[in-house]
N, C-alpha and C positions, 0 to 999 in steps of 0.2 A: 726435339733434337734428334737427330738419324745418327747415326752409327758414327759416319764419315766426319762429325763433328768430335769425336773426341781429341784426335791430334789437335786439334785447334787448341783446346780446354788444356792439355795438357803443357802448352807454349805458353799457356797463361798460366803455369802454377797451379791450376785447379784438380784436383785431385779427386774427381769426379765419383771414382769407383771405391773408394779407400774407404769413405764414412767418414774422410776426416773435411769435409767441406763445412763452411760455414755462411750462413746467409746474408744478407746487407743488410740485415734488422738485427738489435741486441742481443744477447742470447736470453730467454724466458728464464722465470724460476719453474717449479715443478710446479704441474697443472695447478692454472689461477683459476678464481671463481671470484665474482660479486656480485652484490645485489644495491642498486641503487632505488630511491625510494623517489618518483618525481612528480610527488609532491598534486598528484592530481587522482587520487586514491589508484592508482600503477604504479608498480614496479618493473622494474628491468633486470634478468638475471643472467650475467654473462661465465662463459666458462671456456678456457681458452687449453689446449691440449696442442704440446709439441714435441719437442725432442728431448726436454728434460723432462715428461709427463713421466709419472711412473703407475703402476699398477694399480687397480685395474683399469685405468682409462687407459693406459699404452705402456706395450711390453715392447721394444726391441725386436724384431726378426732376424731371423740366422743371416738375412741379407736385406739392402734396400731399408725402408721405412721411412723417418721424416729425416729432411736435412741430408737426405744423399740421394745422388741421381740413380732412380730405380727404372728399373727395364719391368717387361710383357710379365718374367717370372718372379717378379720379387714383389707381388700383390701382399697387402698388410690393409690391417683395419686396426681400430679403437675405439674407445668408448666414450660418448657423453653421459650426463646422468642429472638428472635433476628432481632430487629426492622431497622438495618440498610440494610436489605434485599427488604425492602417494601416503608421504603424514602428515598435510591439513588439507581437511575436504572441502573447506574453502575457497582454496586455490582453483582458479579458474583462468587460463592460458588464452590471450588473445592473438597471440603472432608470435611463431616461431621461426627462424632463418639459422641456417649453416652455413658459414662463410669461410673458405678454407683460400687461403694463401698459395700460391706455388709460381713456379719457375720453367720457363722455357716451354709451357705448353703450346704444341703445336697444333693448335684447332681451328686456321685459318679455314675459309670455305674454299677456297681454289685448290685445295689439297685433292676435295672429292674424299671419296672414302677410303684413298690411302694418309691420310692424314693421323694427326695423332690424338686419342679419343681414350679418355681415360674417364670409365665411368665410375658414379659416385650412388652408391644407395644405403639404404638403413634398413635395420631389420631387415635385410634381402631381399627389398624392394627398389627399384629405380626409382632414384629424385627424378623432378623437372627440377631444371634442364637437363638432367641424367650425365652430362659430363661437366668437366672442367672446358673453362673457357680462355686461350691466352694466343698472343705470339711470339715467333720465336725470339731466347734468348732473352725475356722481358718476364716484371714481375708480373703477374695480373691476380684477382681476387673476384671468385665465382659466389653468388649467393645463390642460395639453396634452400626455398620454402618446405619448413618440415611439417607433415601432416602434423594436426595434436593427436589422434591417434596413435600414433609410434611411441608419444612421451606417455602419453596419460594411462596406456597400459600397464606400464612398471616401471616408467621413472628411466627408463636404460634407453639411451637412441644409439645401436650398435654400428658403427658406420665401416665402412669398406671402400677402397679401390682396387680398381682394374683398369692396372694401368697395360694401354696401349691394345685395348679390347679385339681392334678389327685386323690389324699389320701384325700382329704378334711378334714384336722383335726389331723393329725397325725404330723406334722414338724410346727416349727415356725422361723421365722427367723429375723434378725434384717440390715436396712438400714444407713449405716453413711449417704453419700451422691450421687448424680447425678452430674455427671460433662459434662457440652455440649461442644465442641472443633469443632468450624470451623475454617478451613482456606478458604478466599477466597482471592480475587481481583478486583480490579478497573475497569472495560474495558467494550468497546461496543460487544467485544468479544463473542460468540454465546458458550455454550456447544455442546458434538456432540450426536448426537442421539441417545437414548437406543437401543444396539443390538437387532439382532433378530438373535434366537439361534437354530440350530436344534442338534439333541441327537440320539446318536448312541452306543448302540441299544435302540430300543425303548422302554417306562418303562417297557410293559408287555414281551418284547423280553428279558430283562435283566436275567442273570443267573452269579451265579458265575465262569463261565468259559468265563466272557465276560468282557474287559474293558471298563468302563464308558469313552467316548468323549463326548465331549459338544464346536460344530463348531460355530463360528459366520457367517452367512449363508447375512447379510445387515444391516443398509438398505444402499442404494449406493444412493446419496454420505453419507459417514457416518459422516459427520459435517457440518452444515450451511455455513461453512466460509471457507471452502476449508482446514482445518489444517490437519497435517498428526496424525492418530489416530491410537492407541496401546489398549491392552485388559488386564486388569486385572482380576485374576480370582481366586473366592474363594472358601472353599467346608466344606460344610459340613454334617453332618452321624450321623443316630438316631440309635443306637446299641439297642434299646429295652428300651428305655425309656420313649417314647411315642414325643420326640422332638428332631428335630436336633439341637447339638451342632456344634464347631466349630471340625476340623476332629482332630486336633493336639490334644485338651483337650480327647478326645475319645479314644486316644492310638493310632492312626492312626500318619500317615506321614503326613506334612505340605504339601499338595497339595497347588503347586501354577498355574501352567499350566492346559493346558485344556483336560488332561486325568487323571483317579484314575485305575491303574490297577488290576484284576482281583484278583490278591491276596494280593487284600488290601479290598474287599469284601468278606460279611457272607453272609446266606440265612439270611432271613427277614430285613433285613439291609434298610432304607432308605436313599438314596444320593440326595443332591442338591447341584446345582454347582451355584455360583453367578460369571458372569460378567459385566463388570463396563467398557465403556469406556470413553477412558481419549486423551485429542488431547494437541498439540505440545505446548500449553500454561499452561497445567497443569489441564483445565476444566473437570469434570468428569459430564457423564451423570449418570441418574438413572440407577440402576439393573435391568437385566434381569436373571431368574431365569430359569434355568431344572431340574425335580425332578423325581429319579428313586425310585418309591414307593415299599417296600417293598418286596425287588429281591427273586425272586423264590418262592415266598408264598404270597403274596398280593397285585396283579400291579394296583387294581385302592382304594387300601387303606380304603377298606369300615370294614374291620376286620374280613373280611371273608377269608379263605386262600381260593385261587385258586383251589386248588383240590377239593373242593368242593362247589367252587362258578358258579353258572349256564350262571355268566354275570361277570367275571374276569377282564374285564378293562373298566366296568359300573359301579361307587362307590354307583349308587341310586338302583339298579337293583339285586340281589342275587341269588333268590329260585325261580323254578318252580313250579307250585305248583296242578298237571292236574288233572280234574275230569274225569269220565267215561263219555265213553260215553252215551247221552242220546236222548229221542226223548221229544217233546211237541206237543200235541193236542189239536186243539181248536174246542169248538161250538160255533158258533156264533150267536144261534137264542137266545141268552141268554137277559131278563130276565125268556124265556118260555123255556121249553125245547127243542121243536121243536123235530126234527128228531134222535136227541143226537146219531148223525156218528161220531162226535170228528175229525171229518178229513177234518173241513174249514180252517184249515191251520197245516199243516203238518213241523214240522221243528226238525231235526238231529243237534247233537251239538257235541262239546268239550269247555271246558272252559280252560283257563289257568290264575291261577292269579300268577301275577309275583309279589313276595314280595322282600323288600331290608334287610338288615342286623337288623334290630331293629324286623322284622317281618309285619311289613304297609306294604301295598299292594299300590304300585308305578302305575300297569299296569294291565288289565285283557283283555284277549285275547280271540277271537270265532273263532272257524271254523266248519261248517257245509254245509247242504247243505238242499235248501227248497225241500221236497220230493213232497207235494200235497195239490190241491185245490181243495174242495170240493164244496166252498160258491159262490152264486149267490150275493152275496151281494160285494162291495170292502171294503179289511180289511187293514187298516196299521199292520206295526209290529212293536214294541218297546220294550226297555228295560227301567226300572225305577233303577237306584241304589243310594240307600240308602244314608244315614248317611254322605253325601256331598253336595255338591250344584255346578251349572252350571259353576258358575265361576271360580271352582276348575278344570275343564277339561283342563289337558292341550292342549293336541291335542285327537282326532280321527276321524278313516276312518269307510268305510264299502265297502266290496268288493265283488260284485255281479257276477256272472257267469266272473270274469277276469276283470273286470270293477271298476274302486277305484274313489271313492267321498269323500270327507272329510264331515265329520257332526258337525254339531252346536249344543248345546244343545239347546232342545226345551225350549221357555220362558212361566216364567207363575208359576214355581215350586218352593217353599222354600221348605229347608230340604232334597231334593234328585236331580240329576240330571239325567233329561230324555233323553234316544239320542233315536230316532226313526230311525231304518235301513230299514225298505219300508215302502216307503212312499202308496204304492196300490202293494197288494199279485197279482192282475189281471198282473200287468207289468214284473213281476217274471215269473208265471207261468200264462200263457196267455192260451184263448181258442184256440184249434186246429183241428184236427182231433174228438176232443173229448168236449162238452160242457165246462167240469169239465178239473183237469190235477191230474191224475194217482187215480182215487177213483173209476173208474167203471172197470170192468173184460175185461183184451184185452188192455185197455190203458198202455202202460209201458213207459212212454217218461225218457230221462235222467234228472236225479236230479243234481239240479243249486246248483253251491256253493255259501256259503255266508261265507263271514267271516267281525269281525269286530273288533276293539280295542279302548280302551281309558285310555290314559293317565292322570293321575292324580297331577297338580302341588304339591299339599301336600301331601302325602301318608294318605289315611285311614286306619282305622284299620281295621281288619278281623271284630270284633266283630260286627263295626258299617255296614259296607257293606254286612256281612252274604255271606250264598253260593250261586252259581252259581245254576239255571240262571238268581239270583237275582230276581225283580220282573217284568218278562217280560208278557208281555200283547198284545191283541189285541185293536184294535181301528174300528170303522165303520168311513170310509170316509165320508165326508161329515155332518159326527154326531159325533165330538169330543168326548162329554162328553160321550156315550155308550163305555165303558170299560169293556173287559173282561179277568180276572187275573187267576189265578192258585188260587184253594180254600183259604182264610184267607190270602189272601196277597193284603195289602190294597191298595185302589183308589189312583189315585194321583192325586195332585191338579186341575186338569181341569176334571176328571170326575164327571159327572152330578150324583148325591146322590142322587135325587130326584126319579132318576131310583131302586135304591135297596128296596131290600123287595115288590118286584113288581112281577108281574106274576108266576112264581115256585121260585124265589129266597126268600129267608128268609134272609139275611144279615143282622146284628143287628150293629149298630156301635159303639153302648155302650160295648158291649161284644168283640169287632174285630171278629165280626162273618162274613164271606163275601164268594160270590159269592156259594154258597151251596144250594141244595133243603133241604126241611123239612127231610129228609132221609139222608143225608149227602151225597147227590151225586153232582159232581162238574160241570163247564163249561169246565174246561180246566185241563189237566193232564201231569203229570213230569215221563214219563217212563223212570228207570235207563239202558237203553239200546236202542239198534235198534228197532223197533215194527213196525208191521205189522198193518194198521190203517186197521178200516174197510170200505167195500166198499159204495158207495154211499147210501143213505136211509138204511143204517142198523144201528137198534141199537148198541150202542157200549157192553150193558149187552146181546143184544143176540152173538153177534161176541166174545165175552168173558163173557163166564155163572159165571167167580169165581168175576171179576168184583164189580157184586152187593153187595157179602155179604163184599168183603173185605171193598168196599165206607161205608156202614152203620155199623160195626164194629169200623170206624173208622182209620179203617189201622191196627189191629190188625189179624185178619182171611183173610188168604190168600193173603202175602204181596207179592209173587210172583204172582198174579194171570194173569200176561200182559203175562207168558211162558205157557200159557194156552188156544188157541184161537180155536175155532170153524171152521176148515180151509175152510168152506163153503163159509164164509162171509168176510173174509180178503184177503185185496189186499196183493198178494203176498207171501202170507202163505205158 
């Protein structure tokens, strides 16, 4: 029922929002329970909870609950219980169903997923069919297979709605009752083991020119007690409603076996098949479940269709998302100018950051290669990113000339996670033939690739982690806290502060002024391309004359000025 229906209700005396409504069934006593005995060594144990339940199966809500039309906000739960599961070990549970009563639910399929979808779970799990099922203005009564699982832990099946899950606000709906129905029996008797299912074709194989099978593949033996075991098997298909119902309610055939044929499938369609097995005494084990996600348009259900999903059967994974290529230059006599060759460490990139469907960046990816070492000195190299912390990494590596090591984040940092990918630029690119590697005229040795990545357990945002190549830095071995960044991009917690505003650096920290001379000339630079560093003891303003004016404009004159090089003094030019 939508909003626009109350006027109506109210023409009719129904007094919808009051609590004071009444259903067209009798009014209940306070929660019934029985147990019927039928007479074939089963019993049957029924427990019926409604609006006269009283505690602890059902408490009243400040608003909403059974027997009054409840809205998005007036979600309530109650309690089953079935205590003769937990004081005789006897009790062995062949089928259990939740059958809950209600009113006006609007679950038709032509609704699509503005429809009214009011989900039902236990223990904070989704049932299948995971909602109610009705139309409008009518009674209808949804059953609801409860794993044994849920009971045989403690006797309590906690149950919950949520109502009007996807429209938040739009449908209201009203509950008679919850009705719990086991049957079990007496016996030392074992249930037999939850299947194990394999699926054919696989979700993302799935098309509509393909029949859904769903084998039982073990486990062997498939009962404790040697009984002979049979498969029951259930299905059902989200037609664009955002949940599977049962396939019959859907318009579909009663699939009872363990195939759905091809032309009983749409494109975007999701299928799930439940089987259940059941041994020569009647015992059923829990469900196992195979679910064909969204055939031909969305196989790992992240809401991306496939055609344009970069990672189609990765639900956290989506966009690529590459930068250009770039280079980084470091000087490392920094806080002095020193020699300012910018080619004590030399490093080519690409970035990738892989985002998932919301747009959080799940992954960021490197491939590069170190081109050249200029420094007498040993440098580590790192990267600092942002707007997360170490704990957040799920995994990453770094992979050196062919060579993979997994990396820890360095400890020591709130507010960003550090991973350091060389640990000494000397063990990358090593002296040879040549003091230096690739910064003097004549040395041409091959460039080592690097590449590196890290995973992220929670997805960040773009905003908080910023672009590539994030804030990557060098380090002096041996002298941790000597850090040197790319202009304005701050220390990170282990660098020594006591160093800035020292020698040619001017870095102010009240202003996030950092690593800059009094002229705005940097330690370390982000060329958006390949670049020709220059060769050993040359300045990097005389190797590139537009250089100067571009750093002390600020970036505004001469923002190409790196396609500009003095070919005298560049390696490689």
């Amino acid at each position: 029922m939508r909003k626009f229906k109350l006027n109506k209700l109210c023409c009719l005396g129904l007094l919808a929002l009051s609590g004071s409504v009444l259903t067209n069934s009798a009014l209940a006593a306070a929660t019934t329970e029985d147990t019927v005995n039928n007479g074939d060594g089963t019993f049957t144990y029924t427990q019926k909870i409604d609006v006269s339940s009283t505690a602890p199966h059902y408490t009243p809500p400040a608003s909403g609950g059974f027997n009054i039309y409840s809205w998005h906000n007036q979600d309530f739960g109650w309690q089953h219980s079935f205590a003769d599961v937990i004081s005789n070990p006897l009790v062995q549970i062949q089928t259990a169903t939740l059958l809950i009563r209600a009113y006006d639910v609007d679950s038709e399929a032509f609704h699509g997923l503005a429809g009214e979808y009011d989900g039902i779970s236990v223990d904070g799990v989704d049932l299948n069919p995971g909602i109610l099922q009705g139309t409008d203005e009518t009674w209808s009564e949804t059953p609801f297979d409860v794993p044994i699982s849920y009971i045989t832990d403690d006797g309590l099946i906690n149950t919950f709605i949520d109502i009007d899950m996807n429209t938040a606000g739009s449908w209201v709906t009203k509950l008679d009752y919850s009705l719990l129905t086991i049957t079990y029996m007496e016996t030392s008797n074992s249930p037999p083991f939850k299947p194990e299912l394999s699926m054919s074709p696989s979700s993302c194989d799935a098309t509509t020119a393909s029949d859904l099978v769903v084998s039982v593949t073990g486990p062997t033996p498939a009962d404790p007690d040697g009984d002979t075991v049979s498969y029951l098997y259930r299905w059902y298909v989200d037609i664009g409603q955002g949940n599977v119902v049962d396939d019959e309610v859907a318009g579909k055939t009663d699939h009872q076996g363990d195939t759905v044929l091809s032309s009983q499938t749409v494109d975007g369609e999701t299928w799930r098949a439940q089987v259940t097995a059941v041994d020569s005494n009647g015992l059923v084990s829990d469900p196992e479940f195979s679910t064909w996600i969204s055939i031909s348009t969305d196989c790992d259900g992240d809401g991306v269709d496939d055609n344009v999903d970069d990672y189609p059967t990765d639900p956290e994974r989506a966009f690529n998302n590459y930068y250009p290529e770039g280079t980084l230059g470091y000087e490392d006599l920094w806080p002095d100018k020193g020699d300012y060759d910018f080619n004590d460490f030399v490093l080519r990139h690409t970035f990738n950051k892989i985002t998932n469907a919301d747009g959080n960046i799940k992954e960021i990816e490197m491939v590069g290669s170190a081109v050249a070492r200029g420094a007498s000195y040993a440098n580590a190299f790192a990267i600092s990113l942002p707007g997360t912390e170490g704990s957040n990494i799920e995994s990453s590596n770094v992979t050196i000339d062919g060579s993979a090591s997994a990396l820890t984040p360095e400890a020591g940092h709130t507010g960003e996670a550090v991973m350091v990918l060389i640990d000494n630029v000397f063990d990358v690119l090593p002296t040879g033939p040549f003091l230096y590697y690739n910064t003097q005229n004549g040395d041409d040795r091959s460039l080592i690739s690097v590449a590196f990545n890290a995973v992220f357990t929670t997805p960040v945002t773009v905003a908080a982690l910023g672009d590539a190549p994030y804030n990557a830095f060098i380090y002096r071995v041996g002298e941790r806290g000597k850090e040197i960044h790319l202009m304005n991009k701050t220390p990170t917690d282990l660098a020594n502060l006591a160093l800035l505003s020292t020698g040619d650096d001017v870095s102010d920290v009240g202003t996030a002024t950092y690593y800059q001379t009094t002229d705005g000339h940097p330690w370390a630079i982000l060329v958006p391309s390949a670049w020709s560093h220059p060769y050993e003891y040359i300045d990097v303003l005389l190797a590139y004359p537009q250089m100067q004016v571009w750093a002390e404009s600020g970036g505004v004159t001469h923002p190409t000025w790196y396609n500009f090089p003095n070919n005298t003094y560049c390696w490689k030019c």
